[in-house]
C-alpha positions in Angstrom: 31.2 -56.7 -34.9 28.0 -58.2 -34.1 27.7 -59.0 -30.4 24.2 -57.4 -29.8 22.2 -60.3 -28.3 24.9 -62.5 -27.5 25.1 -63.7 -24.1 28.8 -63.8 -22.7 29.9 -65.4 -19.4 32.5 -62.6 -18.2 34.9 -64.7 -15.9 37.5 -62.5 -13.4 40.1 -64.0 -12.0 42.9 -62.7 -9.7 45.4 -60.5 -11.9 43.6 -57.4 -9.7 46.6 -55.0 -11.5 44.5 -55.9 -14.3 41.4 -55.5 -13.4 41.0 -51.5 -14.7 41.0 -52.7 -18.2 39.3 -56.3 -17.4 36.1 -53.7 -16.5 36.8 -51.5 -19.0 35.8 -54.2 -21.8 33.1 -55.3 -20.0 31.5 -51.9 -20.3 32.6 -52.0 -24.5 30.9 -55.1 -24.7 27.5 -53.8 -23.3 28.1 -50.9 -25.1 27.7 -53.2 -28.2 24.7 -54.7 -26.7 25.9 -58.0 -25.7 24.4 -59.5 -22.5 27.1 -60.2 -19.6 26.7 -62.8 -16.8 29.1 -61.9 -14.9 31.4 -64.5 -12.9 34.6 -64.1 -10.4 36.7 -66.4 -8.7 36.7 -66.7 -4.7 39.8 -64.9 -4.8 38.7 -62.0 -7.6 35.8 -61.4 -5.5 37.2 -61.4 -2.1 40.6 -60.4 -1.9 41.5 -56.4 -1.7 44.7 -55.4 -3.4 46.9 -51.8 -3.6 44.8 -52.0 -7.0 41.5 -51.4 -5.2 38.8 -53.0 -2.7 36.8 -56.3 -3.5 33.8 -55.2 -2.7 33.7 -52.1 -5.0 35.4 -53.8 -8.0 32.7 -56.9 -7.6 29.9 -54.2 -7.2 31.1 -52.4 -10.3 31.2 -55.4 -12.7 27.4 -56.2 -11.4 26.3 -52.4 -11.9 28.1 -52.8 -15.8 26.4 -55.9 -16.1 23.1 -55.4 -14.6 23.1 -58.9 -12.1 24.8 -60.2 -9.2 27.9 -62.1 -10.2 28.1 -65.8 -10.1 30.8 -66.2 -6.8 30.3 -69.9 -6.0 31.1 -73.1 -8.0 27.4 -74.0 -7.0 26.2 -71.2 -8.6 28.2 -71.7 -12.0 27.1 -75.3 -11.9 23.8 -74.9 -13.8 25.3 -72.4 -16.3 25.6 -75.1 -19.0 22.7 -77.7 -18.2 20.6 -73.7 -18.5 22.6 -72.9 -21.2 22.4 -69.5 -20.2 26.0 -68.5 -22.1 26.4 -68.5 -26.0 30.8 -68.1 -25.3 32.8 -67.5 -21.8 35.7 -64.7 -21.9 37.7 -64.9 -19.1 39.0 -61.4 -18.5 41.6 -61.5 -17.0 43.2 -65.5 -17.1 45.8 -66.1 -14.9 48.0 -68.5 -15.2 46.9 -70.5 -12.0 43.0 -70.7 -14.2 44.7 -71.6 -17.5 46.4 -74.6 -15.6 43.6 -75.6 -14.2 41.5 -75.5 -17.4 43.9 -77.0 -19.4 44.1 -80.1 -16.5 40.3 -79.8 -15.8 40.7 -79.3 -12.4 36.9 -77.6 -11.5 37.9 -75.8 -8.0 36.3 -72.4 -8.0 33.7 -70.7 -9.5 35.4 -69.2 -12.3 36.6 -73.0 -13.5 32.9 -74.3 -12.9 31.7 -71.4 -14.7 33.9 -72.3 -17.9 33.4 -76.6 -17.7 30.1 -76.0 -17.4 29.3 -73.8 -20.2 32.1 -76.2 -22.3 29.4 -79.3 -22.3 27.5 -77.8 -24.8 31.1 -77.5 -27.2 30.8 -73.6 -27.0 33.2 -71.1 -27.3 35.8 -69.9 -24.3 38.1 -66.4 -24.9 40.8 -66.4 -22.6 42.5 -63.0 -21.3 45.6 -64.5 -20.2 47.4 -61.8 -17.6 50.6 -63.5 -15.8 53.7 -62.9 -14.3 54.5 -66.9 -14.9 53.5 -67.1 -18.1 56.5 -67.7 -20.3 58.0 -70.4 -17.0 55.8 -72.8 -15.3 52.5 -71.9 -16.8 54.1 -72.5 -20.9 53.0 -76.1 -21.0 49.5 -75.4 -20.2 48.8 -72.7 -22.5 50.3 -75.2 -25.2 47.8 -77.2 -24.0 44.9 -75.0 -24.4 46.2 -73.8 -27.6 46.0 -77.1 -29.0 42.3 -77.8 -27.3 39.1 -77.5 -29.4 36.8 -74.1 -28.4 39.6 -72.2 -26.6 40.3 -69.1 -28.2 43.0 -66.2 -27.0 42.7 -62.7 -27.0 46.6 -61.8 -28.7 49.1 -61.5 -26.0 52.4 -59.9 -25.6 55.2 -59.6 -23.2 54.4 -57.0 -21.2 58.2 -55.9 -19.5 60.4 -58.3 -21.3 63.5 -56.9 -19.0 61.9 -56.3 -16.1 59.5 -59.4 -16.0 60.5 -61.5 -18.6 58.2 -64.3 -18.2 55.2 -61.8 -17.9 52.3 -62.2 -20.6 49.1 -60.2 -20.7 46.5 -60.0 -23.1 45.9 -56.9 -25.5 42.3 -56.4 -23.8 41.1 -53.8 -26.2 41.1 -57.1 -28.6 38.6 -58.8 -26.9 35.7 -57.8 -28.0 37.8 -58.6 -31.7 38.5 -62.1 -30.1 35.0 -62.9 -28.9 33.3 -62.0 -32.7 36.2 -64.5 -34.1 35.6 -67.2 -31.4 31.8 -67.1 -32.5 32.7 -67.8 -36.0 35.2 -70.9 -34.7 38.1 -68.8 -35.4 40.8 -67.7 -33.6 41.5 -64.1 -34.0 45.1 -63.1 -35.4 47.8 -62.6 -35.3 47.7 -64.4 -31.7 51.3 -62.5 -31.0 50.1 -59.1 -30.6 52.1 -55.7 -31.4 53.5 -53.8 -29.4 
């Protein structure tokens, strides 16, 4: 993979049980000398779960990526007229983002982030992580699917008894994803293994 030089928008957004492994690719993909900006929604950056406290997780994203992290939609505003982002992964997507993408809603900073860097018809990597995947949410990750520069890192159902509308991304394919997306390609298969 060649990532070294590349400047990826890393967006979080609020599937916090997900967040371990959201940071965990963050630090692979400086490890392969790619250039993070890192972004979080209000409620990624503010909001403390049983799977640890806001202000540590939003300080350990900065420290992997060496900057503050973009938390307002002002902020995220000038990331495309700067062009300061060769492809956005969103690490983790909810379900709740992938709606609002796919309907361009532009509400927090994480959706600003990924419009903004979408003027200049660049890549966008999507993590999807969702308990309402497979209900409610279907329709708009149809919609994505079928949208030009969206790209998803493979997905599977990730309790298919216990949560059977639950899909989460395969986040060690990411970096995989993001090296596709840069070539216009989606990575495959899109139905991961288990």
């Amino acid at each position: 993979m060649k990532l070294a030089g590349v400047r990826i928008g890393f967006v979080m957004t609020g599937s916090f049980c997900t967040f371990a492994q959201a940071l965990s690719q963050a630090e692979y993909l400086r490890s392969l000398g790619a250039e993070l900006i890192p972004v979080m929604s209000e409620h990624a950056a503010q909001i403390s779960t049983r799977f640890g406290e806001a202000s540590k997780q939003r300080e350990q994203l900065e420290r992997i990526c060496g900057r503050k992290a973009i938390l307002t939609i002002e902020e995220a505003e000038p990331i495309g007229p700067k062009s300061m982002t060769d492809i956005m992964a969103v690490v983790p997507c909810t379900s709740n983002t992938a709606a609002k993408l796919a309907l361009s809603i532009t509400d927090t900073a994480a959706t600003m982030a990924v419009k903004s860097h979408l003027r200049s018809g660049r890549p966008v990597v999507l993590a999807i992580a969702s308990n309402d995947s497979l209900a409610g949410s279907m329709k708009h990750l149809g919609a994505l699917a079928n949208m030009k520069h969206y790209y998803f890192v493979p997905l599977r159902q990730d309790d298919a008894v216990k949560k059977p509308t639950s899909l989460v991304a395969d986040f060690s394919l990411t970096a995989q994803t993001i090296a596709a997306a840069l070539e216009g390609r989606q990575f495959q298969p899109v139905l991961a293994k288990e």
